[in-house]
C-alpha positions in Angstrom: 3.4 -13.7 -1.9 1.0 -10.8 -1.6 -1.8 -11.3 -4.3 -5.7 -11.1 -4.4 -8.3 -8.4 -4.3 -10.9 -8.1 -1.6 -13.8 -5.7 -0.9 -14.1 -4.3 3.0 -14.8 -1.2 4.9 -13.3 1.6 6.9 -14.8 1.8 10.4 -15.8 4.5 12.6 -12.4 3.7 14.0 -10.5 4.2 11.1 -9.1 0.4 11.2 -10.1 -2.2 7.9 -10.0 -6.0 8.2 -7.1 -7.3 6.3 -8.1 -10.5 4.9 -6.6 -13.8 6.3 -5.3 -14.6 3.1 -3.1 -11.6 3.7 -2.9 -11.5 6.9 -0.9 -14.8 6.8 1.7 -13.1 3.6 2.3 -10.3 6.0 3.7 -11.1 8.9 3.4 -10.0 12.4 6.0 -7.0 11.7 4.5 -4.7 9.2 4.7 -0.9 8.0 2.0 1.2 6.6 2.8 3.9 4.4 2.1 6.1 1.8 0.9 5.1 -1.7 3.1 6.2 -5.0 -0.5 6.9 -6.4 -4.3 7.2 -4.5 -3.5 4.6 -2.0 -2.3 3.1 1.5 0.6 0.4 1.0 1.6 -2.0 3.6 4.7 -3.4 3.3 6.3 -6.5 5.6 9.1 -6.0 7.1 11.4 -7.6 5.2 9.9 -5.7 1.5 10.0 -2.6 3.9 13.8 -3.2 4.6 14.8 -4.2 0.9 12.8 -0.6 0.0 14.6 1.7 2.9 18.2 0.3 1.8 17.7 0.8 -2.0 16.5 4.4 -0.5 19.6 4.4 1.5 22.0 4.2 -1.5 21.0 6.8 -3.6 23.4 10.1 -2.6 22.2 11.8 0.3 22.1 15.4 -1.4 20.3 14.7 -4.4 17.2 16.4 -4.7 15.7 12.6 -5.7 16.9 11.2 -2.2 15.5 14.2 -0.6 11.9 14.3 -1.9 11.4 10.4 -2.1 12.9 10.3 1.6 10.1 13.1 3.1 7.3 11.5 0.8 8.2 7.8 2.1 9.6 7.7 5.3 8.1 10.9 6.6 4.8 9.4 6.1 5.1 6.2 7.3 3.8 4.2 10.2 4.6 0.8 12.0 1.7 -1.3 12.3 0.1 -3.5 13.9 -3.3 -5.9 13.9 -5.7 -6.5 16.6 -7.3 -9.9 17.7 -9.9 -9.0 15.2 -7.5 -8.9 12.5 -8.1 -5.1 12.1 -5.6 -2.6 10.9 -5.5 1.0 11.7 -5.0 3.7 9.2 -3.3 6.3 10.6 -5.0 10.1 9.8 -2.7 11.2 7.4 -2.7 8.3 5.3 -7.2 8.0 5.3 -6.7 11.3 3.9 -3.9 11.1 1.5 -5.7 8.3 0.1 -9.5 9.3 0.9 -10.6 6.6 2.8 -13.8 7.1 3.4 -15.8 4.1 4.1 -15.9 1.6 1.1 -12.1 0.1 0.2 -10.2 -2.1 -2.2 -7.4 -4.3 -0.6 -5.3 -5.8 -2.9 -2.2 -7.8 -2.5 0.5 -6.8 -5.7 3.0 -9.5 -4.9 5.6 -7.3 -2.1 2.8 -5.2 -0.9 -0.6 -4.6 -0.1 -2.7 -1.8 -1.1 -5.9 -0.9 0.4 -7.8 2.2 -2.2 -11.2 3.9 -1.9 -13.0 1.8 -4.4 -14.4 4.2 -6.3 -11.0 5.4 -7.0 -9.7 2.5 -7.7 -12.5 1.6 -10.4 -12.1 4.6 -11.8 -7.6 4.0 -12.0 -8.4 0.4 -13.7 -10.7 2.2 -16.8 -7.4 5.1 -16.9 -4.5 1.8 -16.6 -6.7 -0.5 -19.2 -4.6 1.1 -22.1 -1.3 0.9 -20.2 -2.1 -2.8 -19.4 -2.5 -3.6 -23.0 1.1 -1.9 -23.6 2.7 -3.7 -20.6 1.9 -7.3 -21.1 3.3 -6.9 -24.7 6.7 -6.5 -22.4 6.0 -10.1 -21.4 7.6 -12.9 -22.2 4.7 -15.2 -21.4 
């Protein structure tokens, strides 16, 4: 499972170090996509695959299908890490997500997603009131 949060940077290269910790949760086959908020997701193979046929059995025609579809699949990217653990962000996703230099990588259990971190800071003050409405939907 995909959990933790980690601090790192983009390079001049657009690549970010993906912690071992996740490194070893991912897998060697992974997919890099874009976010359902401010952010990159990377999803393994198999969590990619459980997403795209979930995708795949909602009608074709429905205007649901259609824009999920573009907005998901149009804008995603197989990846793939170098000897240095490094992962490249692909242009369109640094930009969806304004990756500038300073990031947030988090594992959320299927996923991982990687956030400018002053974004994300500023999403966990905005979610703090939703939190405290969500864990009452525990039963812990």
């Amino acid at each position: 499972m995909l959990i933790g949060g980690f601090e790192g940077v983009v390079d001049a290269k657009s690549r970010v170090v993906l912690p071992s910790k996740l490194r070893s949760d991912l897998g060697e086959k992974f997919h890099l996509m874009i976010g359902f908020d401010s952010y990159v997701a990377i999803y393994p193979e198999e969590n990619f695959s459980e997403m795209l046929k979930q995708l795949m059995s909602m009608k074709k025609s429905s205007d649901e299908y259609l824009a999920l579809s573009r907005y998901l699949l149009g804008n995603s990217y197989d990846g793939e890490l170098d000897s240095a653990g490094r992962v490249l962000i692909p242009g369109v996703l640094r930009k969806f997500a304004k990756l500038e230099k300073d990031v947030h990588i988090m594992g959320v259990g299927d996923h991982i997603e990687i956030w400018d971190s002053q974004t994300y800071q500023n999403n966990q003050i905005l979610s703090a009131e939703l939190v405290q409405e969500a864990r009452k939907l525990m039963e812990y």
